[in-house]
N, CA, C and O atoms as a Tripos MOL2 file, in Angstrom:
@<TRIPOS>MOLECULE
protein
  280   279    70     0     0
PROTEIN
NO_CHARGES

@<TRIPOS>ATOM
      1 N           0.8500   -1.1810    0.0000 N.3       1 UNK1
      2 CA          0.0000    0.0000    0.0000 C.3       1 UNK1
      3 C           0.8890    1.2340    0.0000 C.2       1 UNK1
      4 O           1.7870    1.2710    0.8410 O.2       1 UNK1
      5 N           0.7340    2.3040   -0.8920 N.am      2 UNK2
      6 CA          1.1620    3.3320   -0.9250 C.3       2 UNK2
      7 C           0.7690    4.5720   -0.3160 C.2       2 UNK2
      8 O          -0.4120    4.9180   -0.2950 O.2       2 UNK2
      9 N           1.9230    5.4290    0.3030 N.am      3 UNK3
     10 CA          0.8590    6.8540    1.7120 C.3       3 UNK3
     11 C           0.8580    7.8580    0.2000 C.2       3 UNK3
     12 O           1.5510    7.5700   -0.7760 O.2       3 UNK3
     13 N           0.3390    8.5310    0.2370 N.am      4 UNK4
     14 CA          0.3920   10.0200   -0.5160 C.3       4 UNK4
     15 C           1.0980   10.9350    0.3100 C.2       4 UNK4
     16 O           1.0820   10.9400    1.5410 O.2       4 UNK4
     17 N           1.6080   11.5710   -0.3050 N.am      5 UNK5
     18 CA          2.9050   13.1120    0.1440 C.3       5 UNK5
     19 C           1.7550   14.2860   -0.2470 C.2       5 UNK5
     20 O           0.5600   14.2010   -0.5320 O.2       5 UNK5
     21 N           2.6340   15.3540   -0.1310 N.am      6 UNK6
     22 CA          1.6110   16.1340   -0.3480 C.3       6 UNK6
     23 C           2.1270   16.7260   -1.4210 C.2       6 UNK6
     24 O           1.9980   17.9460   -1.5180 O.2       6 UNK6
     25 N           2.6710   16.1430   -2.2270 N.am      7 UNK7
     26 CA          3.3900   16.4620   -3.6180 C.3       7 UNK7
     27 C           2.6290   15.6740   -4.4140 C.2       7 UNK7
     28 O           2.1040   14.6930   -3.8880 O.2       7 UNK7
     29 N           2.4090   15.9350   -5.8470 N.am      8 UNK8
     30 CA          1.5150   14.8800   -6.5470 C.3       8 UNK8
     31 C           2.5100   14.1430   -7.2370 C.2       8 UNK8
     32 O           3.7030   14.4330   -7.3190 O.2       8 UNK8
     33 N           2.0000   13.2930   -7.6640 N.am      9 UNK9
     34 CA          2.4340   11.5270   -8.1290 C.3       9 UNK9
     35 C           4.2990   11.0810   -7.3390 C.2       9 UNK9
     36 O           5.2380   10.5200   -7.9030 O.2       9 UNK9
     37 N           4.2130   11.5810   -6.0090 N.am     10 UNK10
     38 CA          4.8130   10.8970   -5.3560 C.3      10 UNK10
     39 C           4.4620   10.5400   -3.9200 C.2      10 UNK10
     40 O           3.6960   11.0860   -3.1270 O.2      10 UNK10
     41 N           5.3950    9.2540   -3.7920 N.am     11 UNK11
     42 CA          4.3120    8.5270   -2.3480 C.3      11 UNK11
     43 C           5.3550    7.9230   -1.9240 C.2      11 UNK11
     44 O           6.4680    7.8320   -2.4430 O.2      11 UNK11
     45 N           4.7880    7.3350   -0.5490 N.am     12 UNK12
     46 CA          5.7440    6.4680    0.1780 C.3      12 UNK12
     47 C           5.5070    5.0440    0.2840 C.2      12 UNK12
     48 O           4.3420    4.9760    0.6770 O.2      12 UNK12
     49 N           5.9910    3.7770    0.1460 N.am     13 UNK13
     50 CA          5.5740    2.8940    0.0950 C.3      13 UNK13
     51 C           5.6680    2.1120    1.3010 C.2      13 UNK13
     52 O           6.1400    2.7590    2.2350 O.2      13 UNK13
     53 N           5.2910    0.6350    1.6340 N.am     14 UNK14
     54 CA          5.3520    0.0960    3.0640 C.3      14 UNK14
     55 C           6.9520    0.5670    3.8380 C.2      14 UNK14
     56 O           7.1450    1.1170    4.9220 O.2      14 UNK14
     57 N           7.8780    0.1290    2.8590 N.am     15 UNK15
     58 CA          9.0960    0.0260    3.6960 C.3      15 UNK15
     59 C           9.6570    1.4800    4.3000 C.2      15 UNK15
     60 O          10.6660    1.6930    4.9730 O.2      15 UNK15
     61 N           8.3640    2.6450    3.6860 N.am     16 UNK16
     62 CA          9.5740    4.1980    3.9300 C.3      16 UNK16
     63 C          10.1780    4.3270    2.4710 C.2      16 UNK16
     64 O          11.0800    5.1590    2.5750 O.2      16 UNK16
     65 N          10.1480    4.1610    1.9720 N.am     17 UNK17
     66 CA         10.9650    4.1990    0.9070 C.3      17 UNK17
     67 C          10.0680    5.1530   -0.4300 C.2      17 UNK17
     68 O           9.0710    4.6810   -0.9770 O.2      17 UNK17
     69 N          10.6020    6.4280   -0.7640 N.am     18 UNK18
     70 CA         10.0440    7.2970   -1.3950 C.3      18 UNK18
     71 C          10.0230    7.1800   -3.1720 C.2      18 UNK18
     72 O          11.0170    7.2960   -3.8890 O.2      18 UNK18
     73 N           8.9870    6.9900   -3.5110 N.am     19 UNK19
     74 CA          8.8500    7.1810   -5.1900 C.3      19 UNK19
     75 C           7.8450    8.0850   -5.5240 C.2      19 UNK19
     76 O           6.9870    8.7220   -4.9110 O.2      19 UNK19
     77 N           8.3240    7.9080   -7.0570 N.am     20 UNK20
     78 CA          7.3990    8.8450   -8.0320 C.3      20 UNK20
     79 C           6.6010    7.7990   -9.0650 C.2      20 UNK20
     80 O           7.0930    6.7850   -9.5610 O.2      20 UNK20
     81 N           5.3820    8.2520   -9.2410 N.am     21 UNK21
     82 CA          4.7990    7.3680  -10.5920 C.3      21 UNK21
     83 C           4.0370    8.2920  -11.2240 C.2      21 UNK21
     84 O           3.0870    8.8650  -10.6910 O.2      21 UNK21
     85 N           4.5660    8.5370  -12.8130 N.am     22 UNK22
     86 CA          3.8030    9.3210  -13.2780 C.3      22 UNK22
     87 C           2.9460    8.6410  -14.6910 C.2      22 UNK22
     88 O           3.0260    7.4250  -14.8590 O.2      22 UNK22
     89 N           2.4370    9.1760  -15.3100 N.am     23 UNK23
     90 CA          1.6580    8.4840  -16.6940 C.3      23 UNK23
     91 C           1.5010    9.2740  -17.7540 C.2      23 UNK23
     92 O           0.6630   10.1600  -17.9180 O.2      23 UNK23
     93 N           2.6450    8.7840  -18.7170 N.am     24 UNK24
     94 CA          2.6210   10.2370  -20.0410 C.3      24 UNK24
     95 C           1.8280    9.2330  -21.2150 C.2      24 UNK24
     96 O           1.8900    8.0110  -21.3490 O.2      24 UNK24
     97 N           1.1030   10.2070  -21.9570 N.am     25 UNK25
     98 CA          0.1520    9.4750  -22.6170 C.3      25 UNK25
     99 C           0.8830    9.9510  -24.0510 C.2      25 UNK25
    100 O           1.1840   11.1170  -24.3090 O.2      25 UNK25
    101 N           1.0870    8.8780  -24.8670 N.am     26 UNK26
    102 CA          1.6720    9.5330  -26.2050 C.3      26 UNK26
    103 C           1.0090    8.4310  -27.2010 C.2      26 UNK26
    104 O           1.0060    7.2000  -27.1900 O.2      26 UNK26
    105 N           0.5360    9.2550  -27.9320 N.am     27 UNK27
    106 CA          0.4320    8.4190  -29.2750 C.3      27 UNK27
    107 C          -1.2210    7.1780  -29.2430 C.2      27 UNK27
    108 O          -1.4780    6.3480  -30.1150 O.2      27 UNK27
    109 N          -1.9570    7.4240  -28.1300 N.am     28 UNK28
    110 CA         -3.1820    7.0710  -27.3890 C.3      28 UNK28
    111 C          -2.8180    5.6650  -26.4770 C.2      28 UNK28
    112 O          -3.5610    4.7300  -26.1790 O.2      28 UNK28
    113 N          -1.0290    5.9500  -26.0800 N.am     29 UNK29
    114 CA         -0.7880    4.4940  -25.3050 C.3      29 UNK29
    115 C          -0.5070    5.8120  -24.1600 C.2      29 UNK29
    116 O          -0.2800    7.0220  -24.1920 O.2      29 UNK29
    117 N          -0.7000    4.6160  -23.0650 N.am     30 UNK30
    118 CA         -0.4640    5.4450  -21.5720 C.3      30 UNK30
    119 C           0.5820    4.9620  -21.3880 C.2      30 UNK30
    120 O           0.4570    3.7440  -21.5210 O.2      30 UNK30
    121 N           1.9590    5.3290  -21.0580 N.am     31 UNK31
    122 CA          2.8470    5.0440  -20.5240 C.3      31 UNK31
    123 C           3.4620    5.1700  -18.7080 C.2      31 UNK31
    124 O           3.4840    6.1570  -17.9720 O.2      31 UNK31
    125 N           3.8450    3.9220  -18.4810 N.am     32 UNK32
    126 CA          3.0900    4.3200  -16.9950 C.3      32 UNK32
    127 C           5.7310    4.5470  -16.1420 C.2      32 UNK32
    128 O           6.6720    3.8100  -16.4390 O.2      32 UNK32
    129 N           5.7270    5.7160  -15.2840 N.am     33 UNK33
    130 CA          7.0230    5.5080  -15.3400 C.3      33 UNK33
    131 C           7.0260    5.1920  -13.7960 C.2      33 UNK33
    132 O           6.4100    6.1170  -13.2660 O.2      33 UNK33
    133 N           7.2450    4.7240  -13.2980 N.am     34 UNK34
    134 CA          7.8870    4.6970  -11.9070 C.3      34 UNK34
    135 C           9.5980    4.4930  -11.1100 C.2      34 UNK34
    136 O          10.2720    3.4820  -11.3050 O.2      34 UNK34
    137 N           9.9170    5.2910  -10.5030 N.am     35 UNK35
    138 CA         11.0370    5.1500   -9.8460 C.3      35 UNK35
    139 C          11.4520    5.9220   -8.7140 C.2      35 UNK35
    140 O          10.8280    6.8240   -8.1550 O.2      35 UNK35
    141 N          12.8270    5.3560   -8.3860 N.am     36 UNK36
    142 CA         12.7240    5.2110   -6.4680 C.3      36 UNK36
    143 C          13.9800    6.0590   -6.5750 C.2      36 UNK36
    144 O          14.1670    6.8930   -5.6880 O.2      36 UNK36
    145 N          14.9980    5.9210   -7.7160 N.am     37 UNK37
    146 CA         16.0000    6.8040   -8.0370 C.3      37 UNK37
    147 C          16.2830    7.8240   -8.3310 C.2      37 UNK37
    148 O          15.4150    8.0940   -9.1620 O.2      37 UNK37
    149 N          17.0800    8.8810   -8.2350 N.am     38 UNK38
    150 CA         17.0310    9.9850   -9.0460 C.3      38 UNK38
    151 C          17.6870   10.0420  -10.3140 C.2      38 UNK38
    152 O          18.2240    8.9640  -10.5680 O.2      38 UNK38
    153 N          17.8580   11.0130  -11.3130 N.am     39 UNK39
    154 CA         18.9090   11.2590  -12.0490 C.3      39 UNK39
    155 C          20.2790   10.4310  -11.4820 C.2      39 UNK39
    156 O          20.7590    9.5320  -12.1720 O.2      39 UNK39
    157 N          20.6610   10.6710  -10.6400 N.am     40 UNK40
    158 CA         22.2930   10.3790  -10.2810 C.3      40 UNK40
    159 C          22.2720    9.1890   -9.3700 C.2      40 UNK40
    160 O          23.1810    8.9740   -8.5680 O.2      40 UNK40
    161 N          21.2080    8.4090   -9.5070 N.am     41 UNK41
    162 CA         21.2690    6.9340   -9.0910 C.3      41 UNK41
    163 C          21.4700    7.0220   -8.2600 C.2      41 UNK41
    164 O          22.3010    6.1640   -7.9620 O.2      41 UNK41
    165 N          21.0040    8.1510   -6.7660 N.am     42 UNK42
    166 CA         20.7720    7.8050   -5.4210 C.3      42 UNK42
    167 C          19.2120    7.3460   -5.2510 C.2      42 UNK42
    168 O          18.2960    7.4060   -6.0710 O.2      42 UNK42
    169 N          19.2210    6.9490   -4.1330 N.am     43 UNK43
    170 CA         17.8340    6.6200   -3.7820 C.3      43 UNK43
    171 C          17.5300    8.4490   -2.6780 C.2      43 UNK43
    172 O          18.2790    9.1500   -1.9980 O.2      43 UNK43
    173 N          16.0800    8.5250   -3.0570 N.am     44 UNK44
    174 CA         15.3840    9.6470   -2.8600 C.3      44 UNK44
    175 C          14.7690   10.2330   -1.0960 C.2      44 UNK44
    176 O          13.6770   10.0110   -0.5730 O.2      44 UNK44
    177 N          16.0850   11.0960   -0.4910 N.am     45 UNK45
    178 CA         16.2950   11.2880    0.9440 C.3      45 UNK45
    179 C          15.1470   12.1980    1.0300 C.2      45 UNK45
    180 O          15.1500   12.6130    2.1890 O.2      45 UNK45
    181 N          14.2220   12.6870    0.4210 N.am     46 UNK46
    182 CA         13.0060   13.3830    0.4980 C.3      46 UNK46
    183 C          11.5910   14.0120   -0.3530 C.2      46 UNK46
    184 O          11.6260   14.4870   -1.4890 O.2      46 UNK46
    185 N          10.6430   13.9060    0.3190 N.am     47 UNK47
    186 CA          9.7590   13.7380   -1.1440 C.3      47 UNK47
    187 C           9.5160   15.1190   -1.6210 C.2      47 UNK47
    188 O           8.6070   15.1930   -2.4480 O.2      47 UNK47
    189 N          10.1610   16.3490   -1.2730 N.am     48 UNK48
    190 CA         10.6670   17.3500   -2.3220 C.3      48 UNK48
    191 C          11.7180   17.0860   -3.1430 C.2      48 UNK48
    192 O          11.5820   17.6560   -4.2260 O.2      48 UNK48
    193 N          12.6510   16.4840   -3.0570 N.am     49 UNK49
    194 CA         13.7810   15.5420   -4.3130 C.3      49 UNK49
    195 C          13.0340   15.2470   -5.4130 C.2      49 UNK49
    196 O          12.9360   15.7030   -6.5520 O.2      49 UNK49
    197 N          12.4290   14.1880   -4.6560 N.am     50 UNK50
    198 CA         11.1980   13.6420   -5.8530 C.3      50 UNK50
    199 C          10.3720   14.4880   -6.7880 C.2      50 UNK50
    200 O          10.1580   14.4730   -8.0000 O.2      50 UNK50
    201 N           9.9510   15.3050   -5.6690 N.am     51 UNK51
    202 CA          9.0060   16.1190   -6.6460 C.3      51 UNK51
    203 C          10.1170   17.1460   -7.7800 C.2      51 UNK51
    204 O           9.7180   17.1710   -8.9440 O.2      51 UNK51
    205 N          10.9340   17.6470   -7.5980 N.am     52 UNK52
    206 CA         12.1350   18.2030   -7.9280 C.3      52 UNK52
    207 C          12.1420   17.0670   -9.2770 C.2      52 UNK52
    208 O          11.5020   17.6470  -10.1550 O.2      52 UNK52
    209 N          12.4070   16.2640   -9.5920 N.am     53 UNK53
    210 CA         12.4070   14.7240  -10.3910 C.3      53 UNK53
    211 C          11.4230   14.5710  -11.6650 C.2      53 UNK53
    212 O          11.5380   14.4390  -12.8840 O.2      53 UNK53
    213 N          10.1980   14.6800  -10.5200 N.am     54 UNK54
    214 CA          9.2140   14.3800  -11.6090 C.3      54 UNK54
    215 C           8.8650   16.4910  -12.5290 C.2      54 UNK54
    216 O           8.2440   16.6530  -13.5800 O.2      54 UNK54
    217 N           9.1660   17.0500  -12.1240 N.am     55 UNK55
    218 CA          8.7080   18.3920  -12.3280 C.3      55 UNK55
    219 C           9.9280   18.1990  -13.7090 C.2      55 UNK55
    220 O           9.5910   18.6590  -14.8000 O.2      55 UNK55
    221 N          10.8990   17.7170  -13.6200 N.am     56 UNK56
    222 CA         11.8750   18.2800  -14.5180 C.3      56 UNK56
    223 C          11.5360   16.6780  -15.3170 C.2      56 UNK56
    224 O          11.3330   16.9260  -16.5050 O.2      56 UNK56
    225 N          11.4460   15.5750  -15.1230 N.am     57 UNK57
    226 CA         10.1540   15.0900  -16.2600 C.3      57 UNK57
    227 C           9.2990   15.2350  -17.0420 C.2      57 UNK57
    228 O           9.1800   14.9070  -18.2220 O.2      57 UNK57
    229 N           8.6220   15.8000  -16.2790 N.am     58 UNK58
    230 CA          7.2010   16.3290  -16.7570 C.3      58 UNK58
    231 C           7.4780   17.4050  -18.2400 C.2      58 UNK58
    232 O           6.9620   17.4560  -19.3570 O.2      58 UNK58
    233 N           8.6430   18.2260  -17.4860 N.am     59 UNK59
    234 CA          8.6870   19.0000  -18.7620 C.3      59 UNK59
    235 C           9.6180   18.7610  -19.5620 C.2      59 UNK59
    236 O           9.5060   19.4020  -20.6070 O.2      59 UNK59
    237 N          10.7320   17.9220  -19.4900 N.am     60 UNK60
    238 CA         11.1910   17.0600  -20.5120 C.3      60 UNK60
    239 C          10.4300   16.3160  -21.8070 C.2      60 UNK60
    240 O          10.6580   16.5150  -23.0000 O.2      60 UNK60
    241 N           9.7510   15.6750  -21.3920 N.am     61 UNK61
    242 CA          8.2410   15.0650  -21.8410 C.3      61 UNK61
    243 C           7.7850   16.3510  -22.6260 C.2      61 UNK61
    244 O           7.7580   16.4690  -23.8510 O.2      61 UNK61
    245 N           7.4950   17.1230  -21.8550 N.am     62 UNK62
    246 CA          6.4680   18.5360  -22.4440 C.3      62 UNK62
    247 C           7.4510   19.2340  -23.8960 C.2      62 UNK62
    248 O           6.7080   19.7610  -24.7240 O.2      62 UNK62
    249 N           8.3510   19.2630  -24.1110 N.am     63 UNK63
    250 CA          9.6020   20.0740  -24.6370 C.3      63 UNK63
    251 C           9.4230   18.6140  -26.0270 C.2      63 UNK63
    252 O           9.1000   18.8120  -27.1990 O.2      63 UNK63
    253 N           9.6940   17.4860  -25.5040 N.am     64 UNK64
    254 CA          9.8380   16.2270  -26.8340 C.3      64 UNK64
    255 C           8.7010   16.3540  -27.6840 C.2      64 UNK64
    256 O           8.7470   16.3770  -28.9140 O.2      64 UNK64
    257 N           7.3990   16.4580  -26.7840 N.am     65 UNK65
    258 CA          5.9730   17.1340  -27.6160 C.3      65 UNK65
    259 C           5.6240   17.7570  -28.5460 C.2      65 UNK65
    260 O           4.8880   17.5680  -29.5140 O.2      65 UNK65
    261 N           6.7500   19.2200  -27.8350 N.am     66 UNK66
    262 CA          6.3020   20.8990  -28.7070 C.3      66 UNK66
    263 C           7.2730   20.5360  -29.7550 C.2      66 UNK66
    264 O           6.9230   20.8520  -30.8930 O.2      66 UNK66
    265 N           8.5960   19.8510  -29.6170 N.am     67 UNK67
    266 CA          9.3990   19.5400  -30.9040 C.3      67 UNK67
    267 C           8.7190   18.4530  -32.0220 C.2      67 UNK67
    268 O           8.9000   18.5190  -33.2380 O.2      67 UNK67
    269 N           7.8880   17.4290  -31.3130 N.am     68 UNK68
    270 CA          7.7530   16.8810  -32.4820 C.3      68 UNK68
    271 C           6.3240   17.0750  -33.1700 C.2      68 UNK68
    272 O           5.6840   16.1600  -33.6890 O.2      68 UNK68
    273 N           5.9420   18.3530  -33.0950 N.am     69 UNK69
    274 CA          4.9030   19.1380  -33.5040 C.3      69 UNK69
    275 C           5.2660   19.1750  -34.5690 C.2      69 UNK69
    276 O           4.7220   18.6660  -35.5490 O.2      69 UNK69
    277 N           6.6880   20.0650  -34.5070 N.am     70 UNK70
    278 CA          7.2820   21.1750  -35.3750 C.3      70 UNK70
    279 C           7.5650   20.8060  -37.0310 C.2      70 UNK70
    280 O           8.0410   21.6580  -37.7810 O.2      70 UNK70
@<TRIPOS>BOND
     1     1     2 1
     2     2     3 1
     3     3     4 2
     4     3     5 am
     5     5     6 1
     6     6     7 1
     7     7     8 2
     8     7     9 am
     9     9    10 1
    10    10    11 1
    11    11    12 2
    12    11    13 am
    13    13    14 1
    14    14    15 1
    15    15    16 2
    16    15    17 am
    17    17    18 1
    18    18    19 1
    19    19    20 2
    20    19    21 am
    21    21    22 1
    22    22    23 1
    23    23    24 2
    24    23    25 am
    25    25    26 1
    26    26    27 1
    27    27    28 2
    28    27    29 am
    29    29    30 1
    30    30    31 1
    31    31    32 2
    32    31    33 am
    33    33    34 1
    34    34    35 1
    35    35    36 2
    36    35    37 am
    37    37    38 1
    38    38    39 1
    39    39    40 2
    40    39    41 am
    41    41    42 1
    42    42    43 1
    43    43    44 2
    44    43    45 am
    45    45    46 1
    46    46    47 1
    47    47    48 2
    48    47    49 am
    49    49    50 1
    50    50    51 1
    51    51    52 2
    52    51    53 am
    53    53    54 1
    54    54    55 1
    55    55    56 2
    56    55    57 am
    57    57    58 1
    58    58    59 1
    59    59    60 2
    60    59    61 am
    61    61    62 1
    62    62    63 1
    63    63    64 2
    64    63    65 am
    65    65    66 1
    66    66    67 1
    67    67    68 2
    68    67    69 am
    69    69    70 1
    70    70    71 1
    71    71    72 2
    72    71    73 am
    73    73    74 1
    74    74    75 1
    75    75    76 2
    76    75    77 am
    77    77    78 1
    78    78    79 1
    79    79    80 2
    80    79    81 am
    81    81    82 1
    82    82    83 1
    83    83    84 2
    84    83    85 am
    85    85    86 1
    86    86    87 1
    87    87    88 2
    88    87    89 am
    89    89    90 1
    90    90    91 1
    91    91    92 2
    92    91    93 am
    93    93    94 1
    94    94    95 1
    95    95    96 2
    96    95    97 am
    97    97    98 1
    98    98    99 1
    99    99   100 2
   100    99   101 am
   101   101   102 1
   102   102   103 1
   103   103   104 2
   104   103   105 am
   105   105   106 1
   106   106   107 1
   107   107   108 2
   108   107   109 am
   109   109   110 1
   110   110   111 1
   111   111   112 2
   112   111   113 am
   113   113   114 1
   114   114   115 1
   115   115   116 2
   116   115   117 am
   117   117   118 1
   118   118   119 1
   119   119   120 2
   120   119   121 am
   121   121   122 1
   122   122   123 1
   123   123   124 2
   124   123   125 am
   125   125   126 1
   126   126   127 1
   127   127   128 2
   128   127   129 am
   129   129   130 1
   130   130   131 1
   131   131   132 2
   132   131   133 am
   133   133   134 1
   134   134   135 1
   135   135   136 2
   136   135   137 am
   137   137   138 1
   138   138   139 1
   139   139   140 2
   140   139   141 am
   141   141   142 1
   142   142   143 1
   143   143   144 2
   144   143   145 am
   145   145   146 1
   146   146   147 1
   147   147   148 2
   148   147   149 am
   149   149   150 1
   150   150   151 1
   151   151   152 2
   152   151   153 am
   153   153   154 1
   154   154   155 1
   155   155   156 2
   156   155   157 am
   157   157   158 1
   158   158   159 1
   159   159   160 2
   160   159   161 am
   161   161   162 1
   162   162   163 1
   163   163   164 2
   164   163   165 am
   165   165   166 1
   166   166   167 1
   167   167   168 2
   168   167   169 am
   169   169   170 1
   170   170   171 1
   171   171   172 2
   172   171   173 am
   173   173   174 1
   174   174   175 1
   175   175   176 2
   176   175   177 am
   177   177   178 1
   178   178   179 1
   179   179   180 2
   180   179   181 am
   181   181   182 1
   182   182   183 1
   183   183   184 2
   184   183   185 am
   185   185   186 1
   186   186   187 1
   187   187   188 2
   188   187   189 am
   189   189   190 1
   190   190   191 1
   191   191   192 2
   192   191   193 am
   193   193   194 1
   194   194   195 1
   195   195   196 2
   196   195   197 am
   197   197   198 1
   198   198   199 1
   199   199   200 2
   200   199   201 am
   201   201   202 1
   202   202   203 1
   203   203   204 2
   204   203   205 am
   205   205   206 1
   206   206   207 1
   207   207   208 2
   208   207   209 am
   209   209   210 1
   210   210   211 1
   211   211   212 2
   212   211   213 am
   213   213   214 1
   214   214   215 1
   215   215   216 2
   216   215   217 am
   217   217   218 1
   218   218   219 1
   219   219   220 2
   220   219   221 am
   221   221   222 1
   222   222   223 1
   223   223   224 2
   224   223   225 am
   225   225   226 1
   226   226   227 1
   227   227   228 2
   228   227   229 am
   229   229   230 1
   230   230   231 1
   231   231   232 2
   232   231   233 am
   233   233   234 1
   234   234   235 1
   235   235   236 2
   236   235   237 am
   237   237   238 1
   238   238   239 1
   239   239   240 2
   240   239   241 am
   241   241   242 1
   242   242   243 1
   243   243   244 2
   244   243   245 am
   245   245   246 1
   246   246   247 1
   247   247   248 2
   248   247   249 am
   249   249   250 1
   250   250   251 1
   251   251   252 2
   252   251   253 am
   253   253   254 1
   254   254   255 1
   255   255   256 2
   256   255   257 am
   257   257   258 1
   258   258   259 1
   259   259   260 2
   260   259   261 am
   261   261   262 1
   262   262   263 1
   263   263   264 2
   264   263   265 am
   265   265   266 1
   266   266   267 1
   267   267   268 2
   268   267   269 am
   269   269   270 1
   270   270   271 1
   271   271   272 2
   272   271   273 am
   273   273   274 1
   274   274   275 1
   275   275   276 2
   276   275   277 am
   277   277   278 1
   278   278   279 1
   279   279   280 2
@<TRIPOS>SUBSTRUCTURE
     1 UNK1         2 RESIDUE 1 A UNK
     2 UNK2         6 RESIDUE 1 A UNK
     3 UNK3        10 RESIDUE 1 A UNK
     4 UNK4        14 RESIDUE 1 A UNK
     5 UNK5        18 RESIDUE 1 A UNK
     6 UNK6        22 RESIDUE 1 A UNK
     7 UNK7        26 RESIDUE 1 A UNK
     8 UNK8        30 RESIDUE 1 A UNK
     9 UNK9        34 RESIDUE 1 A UNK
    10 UNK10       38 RESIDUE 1 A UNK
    11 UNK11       42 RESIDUE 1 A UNK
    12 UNK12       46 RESIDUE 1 A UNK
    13 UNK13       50 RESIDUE 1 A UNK
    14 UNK14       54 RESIDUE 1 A UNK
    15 UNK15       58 RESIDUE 1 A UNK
    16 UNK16       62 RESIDUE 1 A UNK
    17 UNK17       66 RESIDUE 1 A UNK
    18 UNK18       70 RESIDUE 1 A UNK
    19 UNK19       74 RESIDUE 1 A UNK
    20 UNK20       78 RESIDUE 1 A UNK
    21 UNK21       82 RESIDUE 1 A UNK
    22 UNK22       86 RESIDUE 1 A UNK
    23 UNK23       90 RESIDUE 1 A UNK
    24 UNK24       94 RESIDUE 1 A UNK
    25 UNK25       98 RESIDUE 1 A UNK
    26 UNK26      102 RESIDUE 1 A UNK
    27 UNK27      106 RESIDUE 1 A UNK
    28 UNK28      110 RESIDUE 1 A UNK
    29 UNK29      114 RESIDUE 1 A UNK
    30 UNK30      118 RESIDUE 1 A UNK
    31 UNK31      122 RESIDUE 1 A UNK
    32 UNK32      126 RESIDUE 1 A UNK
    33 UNK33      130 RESIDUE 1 A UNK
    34 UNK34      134 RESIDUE 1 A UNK
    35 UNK35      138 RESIDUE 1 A UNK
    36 UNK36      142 RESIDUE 1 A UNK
    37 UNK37      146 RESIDUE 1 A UNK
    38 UNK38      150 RESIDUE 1 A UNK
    39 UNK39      154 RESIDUE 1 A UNK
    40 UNK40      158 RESIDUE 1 A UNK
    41 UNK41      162 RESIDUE 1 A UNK
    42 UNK42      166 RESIDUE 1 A UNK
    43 UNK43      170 RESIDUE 1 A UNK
    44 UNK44      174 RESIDUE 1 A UNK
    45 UNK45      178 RESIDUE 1 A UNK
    46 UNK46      182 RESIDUE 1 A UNK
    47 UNK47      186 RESIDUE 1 A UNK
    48 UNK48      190 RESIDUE 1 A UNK
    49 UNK49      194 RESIDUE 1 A UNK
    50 UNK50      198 RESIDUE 1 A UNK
    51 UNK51      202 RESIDUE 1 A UNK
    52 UNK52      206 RESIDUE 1 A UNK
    53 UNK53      210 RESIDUE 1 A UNK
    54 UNK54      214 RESIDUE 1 A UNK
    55 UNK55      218 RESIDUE 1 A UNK
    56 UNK56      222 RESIDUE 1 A UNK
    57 UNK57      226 RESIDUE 1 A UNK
    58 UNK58      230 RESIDUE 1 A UNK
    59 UNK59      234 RESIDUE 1 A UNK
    60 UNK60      238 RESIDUE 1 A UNK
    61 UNK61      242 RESIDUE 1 A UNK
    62 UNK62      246 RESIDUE 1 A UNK
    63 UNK63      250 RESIDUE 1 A UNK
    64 UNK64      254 RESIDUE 1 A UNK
    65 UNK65      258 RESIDUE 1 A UNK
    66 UNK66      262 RESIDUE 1 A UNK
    67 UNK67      266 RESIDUE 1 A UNK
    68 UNK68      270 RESIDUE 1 A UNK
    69 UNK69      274 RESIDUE 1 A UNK
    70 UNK70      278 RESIDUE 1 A UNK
């Protein structure tokens, strides 16, 4: 069972242990991402990290979009 943070699409799971799960929809498939890591392959000492994580996702994602508009 997963707690909710008060950050969106990150949570804590039974052990304490902090992730993100987000769902980018491309092409009418949902792609579902989850992880416990950051960029630099630590594990995630707080769920502002995380959110920090998925925010610079999110618009990674958002940026591959507006380019392959173009």
């Amino acid at each position: 069972m997963k707690k909710r943070t008060k950050y969106d699409d990150v949570y804590i799971d039974d052990n304490g242990v902090i992730f993100y799960q987000i769902e980018c929809q491309s092409e009418g498939k949902r792609i579902r991402k989850k992880c416990k890591v950051g960029s630099d392959g630590k594990p995630f000492l707080s769920a502002f990290e995380a959110h920090k994580e998925v925010t610079r996702l999110k618009r990674e994602l958002n940026q591959r979009r507006s380019n392959d508009h173009l």
